[in-house]
C-alpha positions in Angstrom: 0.0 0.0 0.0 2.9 2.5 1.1 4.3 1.9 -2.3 1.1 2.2 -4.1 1.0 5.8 -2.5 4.9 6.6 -3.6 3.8 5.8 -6.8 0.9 8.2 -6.6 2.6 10.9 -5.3 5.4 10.9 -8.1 3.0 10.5 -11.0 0.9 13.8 -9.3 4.3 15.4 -8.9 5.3 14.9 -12.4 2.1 16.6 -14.4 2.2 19.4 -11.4 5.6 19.9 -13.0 4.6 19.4 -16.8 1.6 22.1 -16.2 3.8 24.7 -14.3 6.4 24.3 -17.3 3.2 25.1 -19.8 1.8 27.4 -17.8 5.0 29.5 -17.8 5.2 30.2 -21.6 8.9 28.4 -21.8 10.0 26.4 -24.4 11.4 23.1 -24.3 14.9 24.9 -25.8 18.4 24.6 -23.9 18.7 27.4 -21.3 20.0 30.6 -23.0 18.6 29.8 -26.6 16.4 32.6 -28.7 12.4 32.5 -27.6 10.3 31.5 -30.7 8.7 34.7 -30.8 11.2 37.0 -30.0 12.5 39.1 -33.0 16.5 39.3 -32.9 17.4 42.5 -35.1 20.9 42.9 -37.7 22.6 45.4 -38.3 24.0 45.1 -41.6 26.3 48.4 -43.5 27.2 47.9 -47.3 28.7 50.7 -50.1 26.1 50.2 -52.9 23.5 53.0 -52.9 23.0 53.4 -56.2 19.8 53.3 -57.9 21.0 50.5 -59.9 22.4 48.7 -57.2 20.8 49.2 -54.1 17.5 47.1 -55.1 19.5 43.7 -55.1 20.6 44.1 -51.7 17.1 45.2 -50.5 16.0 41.9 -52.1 18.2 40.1 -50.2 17.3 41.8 -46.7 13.5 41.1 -47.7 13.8 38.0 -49.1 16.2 36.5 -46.4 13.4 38.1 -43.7 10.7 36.6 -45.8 12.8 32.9 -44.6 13.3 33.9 -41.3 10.4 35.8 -39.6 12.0 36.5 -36.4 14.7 37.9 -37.8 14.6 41.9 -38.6 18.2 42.8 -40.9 18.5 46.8 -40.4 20.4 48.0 -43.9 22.1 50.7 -44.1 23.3 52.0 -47.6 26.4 54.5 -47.6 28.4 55.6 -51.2 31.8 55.0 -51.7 33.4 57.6 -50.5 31.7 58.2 -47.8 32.3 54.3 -46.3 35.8 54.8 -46.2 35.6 57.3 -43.5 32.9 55.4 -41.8 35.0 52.3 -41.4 38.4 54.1 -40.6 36.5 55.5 -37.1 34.6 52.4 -36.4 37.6 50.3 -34.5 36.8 52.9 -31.5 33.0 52.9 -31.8 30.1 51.1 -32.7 30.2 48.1 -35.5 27.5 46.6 -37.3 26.9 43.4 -37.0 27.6 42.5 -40.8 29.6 45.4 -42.1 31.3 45.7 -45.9 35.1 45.8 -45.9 38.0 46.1 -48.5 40.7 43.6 -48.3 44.9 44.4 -47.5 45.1 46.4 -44.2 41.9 48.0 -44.3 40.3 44.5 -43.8 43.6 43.5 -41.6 43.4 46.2 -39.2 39.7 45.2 -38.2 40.9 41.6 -37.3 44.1 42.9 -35.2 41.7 45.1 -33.2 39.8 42.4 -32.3 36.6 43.8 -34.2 35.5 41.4 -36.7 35.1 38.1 -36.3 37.1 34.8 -37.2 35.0 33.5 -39.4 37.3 30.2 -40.1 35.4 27.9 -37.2 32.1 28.4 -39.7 33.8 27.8 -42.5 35.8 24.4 -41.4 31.9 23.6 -40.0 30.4 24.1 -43.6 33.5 22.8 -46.3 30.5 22.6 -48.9 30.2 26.5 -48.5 33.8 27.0 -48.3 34.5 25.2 -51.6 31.8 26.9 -53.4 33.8 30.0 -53.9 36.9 30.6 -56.3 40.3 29.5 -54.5 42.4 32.2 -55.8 39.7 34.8 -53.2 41.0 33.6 -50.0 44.6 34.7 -49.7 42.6 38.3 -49.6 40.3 37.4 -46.8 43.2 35.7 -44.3 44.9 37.5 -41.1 47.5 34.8 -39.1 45.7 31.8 -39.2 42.0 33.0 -39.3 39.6 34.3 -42.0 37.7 37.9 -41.0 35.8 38.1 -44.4 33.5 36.5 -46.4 34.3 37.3 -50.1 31.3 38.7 -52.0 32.3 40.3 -55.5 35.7 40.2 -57.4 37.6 42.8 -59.3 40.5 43.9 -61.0 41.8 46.3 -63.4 42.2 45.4 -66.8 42.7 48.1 -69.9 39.9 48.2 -72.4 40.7 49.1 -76.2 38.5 50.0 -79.4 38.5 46.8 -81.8 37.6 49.0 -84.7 40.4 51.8 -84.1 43.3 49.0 -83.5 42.2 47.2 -86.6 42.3 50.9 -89.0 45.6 51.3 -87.2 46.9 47.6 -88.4 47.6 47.4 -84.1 47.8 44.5 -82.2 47.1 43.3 -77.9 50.3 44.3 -76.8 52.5 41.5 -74.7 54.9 43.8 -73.6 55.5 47.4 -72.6 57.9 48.2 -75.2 54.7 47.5 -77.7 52.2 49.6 -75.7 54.3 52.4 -75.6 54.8 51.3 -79.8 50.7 51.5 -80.0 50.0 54.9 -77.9 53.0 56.2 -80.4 51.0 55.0 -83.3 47.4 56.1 -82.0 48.9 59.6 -82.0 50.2 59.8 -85.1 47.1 58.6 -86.5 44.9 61.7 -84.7 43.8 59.3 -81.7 44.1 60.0 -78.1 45.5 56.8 -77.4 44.9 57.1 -73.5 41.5 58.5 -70.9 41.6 58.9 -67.0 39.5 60.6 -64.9 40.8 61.3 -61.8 39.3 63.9 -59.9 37.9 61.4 -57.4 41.8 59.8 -56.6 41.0 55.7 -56.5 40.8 55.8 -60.3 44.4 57.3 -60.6 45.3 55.2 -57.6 44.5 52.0 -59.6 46.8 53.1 -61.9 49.5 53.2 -59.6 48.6 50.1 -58.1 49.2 48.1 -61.2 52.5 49.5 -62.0 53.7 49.5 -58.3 53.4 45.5 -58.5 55.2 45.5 -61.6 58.0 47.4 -61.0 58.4 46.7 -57.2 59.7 42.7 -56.1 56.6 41.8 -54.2 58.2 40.9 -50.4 59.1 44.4 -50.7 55.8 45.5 -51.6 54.3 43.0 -48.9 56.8 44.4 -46.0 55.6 48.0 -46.7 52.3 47.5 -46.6 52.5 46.3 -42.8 52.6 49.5 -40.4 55.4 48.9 -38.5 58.1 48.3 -41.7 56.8 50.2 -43.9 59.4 52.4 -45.6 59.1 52.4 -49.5 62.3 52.9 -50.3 62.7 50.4 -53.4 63.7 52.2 -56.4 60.9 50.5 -58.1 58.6 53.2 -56.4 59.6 55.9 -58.5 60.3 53.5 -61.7 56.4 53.3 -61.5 55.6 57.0 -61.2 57.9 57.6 -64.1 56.1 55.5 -66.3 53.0 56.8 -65.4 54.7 60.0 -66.1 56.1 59.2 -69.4 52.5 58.2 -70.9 51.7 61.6 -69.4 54.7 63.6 -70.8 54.3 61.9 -74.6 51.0 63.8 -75.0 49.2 60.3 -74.5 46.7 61.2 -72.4 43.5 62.9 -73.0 43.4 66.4 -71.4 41.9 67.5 -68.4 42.6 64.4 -66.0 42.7 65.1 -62.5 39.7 67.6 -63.4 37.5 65.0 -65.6 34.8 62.6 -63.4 35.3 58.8 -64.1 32.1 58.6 -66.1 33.6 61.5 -68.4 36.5 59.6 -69.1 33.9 55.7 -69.6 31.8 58.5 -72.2 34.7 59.5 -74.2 35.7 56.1 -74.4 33.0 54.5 -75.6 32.4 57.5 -78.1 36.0 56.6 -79.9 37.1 60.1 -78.3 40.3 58.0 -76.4 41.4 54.6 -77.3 42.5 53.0 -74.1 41.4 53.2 -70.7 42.0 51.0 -67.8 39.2 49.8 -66.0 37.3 47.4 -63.2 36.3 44.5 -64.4 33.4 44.9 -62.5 31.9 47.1 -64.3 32.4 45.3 -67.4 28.4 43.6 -67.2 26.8 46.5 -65.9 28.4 49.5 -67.3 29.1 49.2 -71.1 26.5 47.3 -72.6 24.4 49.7 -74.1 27.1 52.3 -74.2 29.2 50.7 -76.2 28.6 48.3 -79.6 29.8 44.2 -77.6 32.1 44.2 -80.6 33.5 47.1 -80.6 35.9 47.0 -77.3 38.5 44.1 -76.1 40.1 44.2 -73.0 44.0 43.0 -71.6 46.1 43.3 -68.9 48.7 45.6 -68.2 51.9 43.8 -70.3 54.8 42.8 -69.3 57.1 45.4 -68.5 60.9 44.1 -69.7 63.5 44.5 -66.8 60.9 45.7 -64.3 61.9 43.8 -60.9 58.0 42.9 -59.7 55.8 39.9 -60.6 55.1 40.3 -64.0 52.3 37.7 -63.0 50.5 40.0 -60.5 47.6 42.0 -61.4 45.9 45.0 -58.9 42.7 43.4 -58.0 40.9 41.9 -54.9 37.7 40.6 -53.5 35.4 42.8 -51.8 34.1 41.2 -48.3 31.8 41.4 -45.5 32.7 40.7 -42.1 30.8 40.4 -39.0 31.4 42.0 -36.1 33.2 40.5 -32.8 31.0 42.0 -30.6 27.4 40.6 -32.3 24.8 38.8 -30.1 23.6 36.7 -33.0 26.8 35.7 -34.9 25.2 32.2 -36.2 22.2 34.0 -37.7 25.2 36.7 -39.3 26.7 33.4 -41.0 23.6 32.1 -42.1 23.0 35.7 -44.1 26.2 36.0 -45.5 25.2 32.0 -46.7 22.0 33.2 -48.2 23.9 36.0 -50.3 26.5 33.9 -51.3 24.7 30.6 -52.6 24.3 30.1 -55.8 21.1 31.6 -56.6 22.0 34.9 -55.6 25.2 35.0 -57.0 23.8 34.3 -60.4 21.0 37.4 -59.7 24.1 39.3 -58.6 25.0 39.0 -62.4 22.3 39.4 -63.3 20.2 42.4 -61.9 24.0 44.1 -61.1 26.4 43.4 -63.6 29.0 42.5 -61.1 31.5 38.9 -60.9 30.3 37.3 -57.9 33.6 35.0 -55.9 31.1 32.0 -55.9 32.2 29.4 -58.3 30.1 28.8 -61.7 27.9 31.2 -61.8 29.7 33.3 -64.7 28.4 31.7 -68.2 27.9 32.6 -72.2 24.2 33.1 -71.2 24.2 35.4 -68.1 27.2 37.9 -69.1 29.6 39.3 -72.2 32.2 37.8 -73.7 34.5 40.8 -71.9 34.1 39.5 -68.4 34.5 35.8 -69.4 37.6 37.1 -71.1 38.5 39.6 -68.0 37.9 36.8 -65.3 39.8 34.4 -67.5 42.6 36.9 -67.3 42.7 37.6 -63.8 42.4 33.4 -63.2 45.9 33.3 -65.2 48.1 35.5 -62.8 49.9 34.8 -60.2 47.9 36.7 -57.5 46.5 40.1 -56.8 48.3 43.1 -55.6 45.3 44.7 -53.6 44.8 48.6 -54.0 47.1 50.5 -52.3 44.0 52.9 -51.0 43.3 50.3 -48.7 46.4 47.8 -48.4 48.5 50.2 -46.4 47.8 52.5 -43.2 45.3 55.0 -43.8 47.8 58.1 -43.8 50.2 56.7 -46.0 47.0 55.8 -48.3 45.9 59.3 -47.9 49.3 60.5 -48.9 49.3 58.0 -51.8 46.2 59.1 -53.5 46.9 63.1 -53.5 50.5 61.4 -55.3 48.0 59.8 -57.6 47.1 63.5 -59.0 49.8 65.2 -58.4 52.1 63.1 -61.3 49.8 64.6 -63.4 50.4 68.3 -62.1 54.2 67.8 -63.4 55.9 66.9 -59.9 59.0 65.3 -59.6 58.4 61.1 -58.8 61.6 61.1 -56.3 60.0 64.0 -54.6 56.6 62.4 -54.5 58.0 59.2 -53.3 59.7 60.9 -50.3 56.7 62.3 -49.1 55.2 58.9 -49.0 58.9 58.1 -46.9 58.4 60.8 -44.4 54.4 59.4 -43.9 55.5 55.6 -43.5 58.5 56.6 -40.9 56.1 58.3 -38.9 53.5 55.1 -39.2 56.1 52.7 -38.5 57.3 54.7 -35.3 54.0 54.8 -34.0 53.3 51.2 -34.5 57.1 49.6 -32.9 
């Protein structure tokens, strides 16, 4: 009978139990975890807020909500320009949870301050995610042993030519630089303006500079400078570059007008046959010039080989764009599972689609869904040896700072030893600062 009544008494204690846990609204979910109802908010900062742009990113904050009702992704839209100064002062302040970063230092200086987060642990957990994008991406998204960004969209910068001018001007792709000096020559003989920049906004000049830099400068050099504390760009090959820029310049090669002309002036006069060569991002190449320009009218090809140079003639300026997430989030697996959703492969393919631009994701770039120019462009870039990254954003900020009023200045006439030791002066300082 007594154990009759033990019996009882446990089977009353266990439904009073079951109906307090019902009563009290709890789910059956591991102490800590997210309430079913409760709506955990994103912060998420990217640099596209062009009409033209913008929309595909509000599809993916609507859509990706649309999947995940609890889930509310604030987006926040900023130009260009105006993200670079954004990011430089967030370290001290406030980070969104997914925020858009450039690779080199500016993406480095983010994972040394303990701001973004290592994102390798998520990757090793998902190799089917990892192995869906392009290989050659990652070297651009590492810092020691961990990854702190998520590549999204690729670029590099490639010179684009007029088919129909080279062909009346019997002109072939140049392989080295000897011959694209031996074209712009020709070009001007024949009444062309063999060369366009605009370069009133600095980056485009900077891109420039970029691509010869990696050429002319042995590439542990150019990877020692770029860190803080050894900077010191004192290879010769520093001012090698400037004087070739220069010598385009001083040969009446360029059109006029360059560190006054927008970048959209000099993409105009291009595609109008005003200028015969421009260099430009290959991602633009699916957004920008169909429709401004005939698809068989324009080739592109990379900066040639320039003879007794001392860089990587195998290196190209160029980089993946990425987005990071922030170290300090309160909902870093939901941030993974976003930058998944923008990154699989039916988004990358409407990347191409509604935005022109070459997604990292593996595939997705075909005869059906882009031009020939950026099968031929990505082609190109898959060729090299690597990817110097822009030198606006793979050194400290000053000396980048310092670099792009350079970028205008070679044009103003000034002397590319003087130049260069301003840039000296500005890394000393940096490196000081940073032993």
């Amino acid at each position: 009978m007594r154990r009759l009544r033990q019996s009882l008494e446990a089977m009353v204690l266990v439904i009073v139990l079951l109906v307090m846990s019902g009563c009290s609204g709890e789910s059956s979910k591991a102490p800590g975890s997210q309430k079913e109802d409760e709506i955990i908010e994103i912060s998420f900062l990217h640099r596209w807020s062009e009409e033209s742009r913008k929309p595909y990113f509000d599809y993916l904050v609507e859509s990706f909500e649309k999947e995940h009702p609890n889930v509310k992704i604030n987006a926040q839209a900023v130009s260009n320009e105006a993200i670079k100064d954004k990011l430089r002062v967030m370290v001290g302040g406030e980070v969104p949870d997914i925020f858009f970063s450039w690779s080199g230092e500016f993406q480095k200086k983010f994972a040394r301050a303990g701001v973004s987060l290592d994102l390798k642990p998520y990757l090793d957990k998902d190799p089917e995610w990892r192995d869906s994008f392009m290989e050659v991406v990652w070297g651009n998204c590492e810092y020691e042993d961990g990854i702190y960004g998520i590549p999204f969209n690729f670029n590099c910068e490639l010179f684009t030519y007029n088919k129909e001018i080279y062909k009346e001007c019997e002109l072939s792709v140049p392989t080295t630089w000897s011959e694209f000096l031996g074209n712009c020559e020709t070009l001007k003989k024949k009444g062309y303006t063999p060369l366009v920049l605009g370069n009133i906004q600095p980056w485009n000049g900077i891109h420039w500079l970029t691509n010869f830099n990696c050429r002319f400068v042995p590439e542990d050099v150019r990877m020692a400078d770029s860190v803080p504390e050894t900077g010191e760009f004192t290879d010769p090959g520093y001012v090698e570059a400037l004087n070739a820029i220069k010598e385009l310049y001083d040969k009446g090669y360029f059109y006029e007008g360059i560190n006054s002309m927008e970048y959209m002036e000099q993409f105009e006069l291009f595609c109008q046959g005003e200028a015969v060569m421009m260099s430009d991002d290959l991602q633009v190449f699916g957004s920008r010039y169909p429709g401004s320009i005939d698809e068989d009218k324009w080739g592109t090809f990379a900066l040639p080989e320039i003879e007794g140079a001392k860089g990587n003639q195998k290196l190209i300026a160029g980089a993946p764009e990425l987005f990071a997430v922030s170290s300090k989030t309160e909902h870093p697996e939901i941030c993974v599972e976003f930058l998944k959703y923008m990154t699989n492969m039916e988004n990358a393919k409407k990347l191409v689609e509604d935005v022109g631009f070459v997604p990292c994701v593996k595939d997705v770039l075909t005869e059906e869904n882009t031009i020939p120019q950026v099968l031929e462009g990505l082609e190109i870039a898959q060729g090299m040896d690597g990817f110097a990254e822009w030198i606006d954003t793979d050194v400290e900020s000053r000396i980048a700072d310092k670099y792009l009023s350079v970028g205008q200045e070679i044009f103003n006439g000034e002397d590319p030893e003087k130049l260069i030791k301003q840039i000296q002066e500005v890394a000393k300082t940096v490196a000081e600062e940073n032993k």
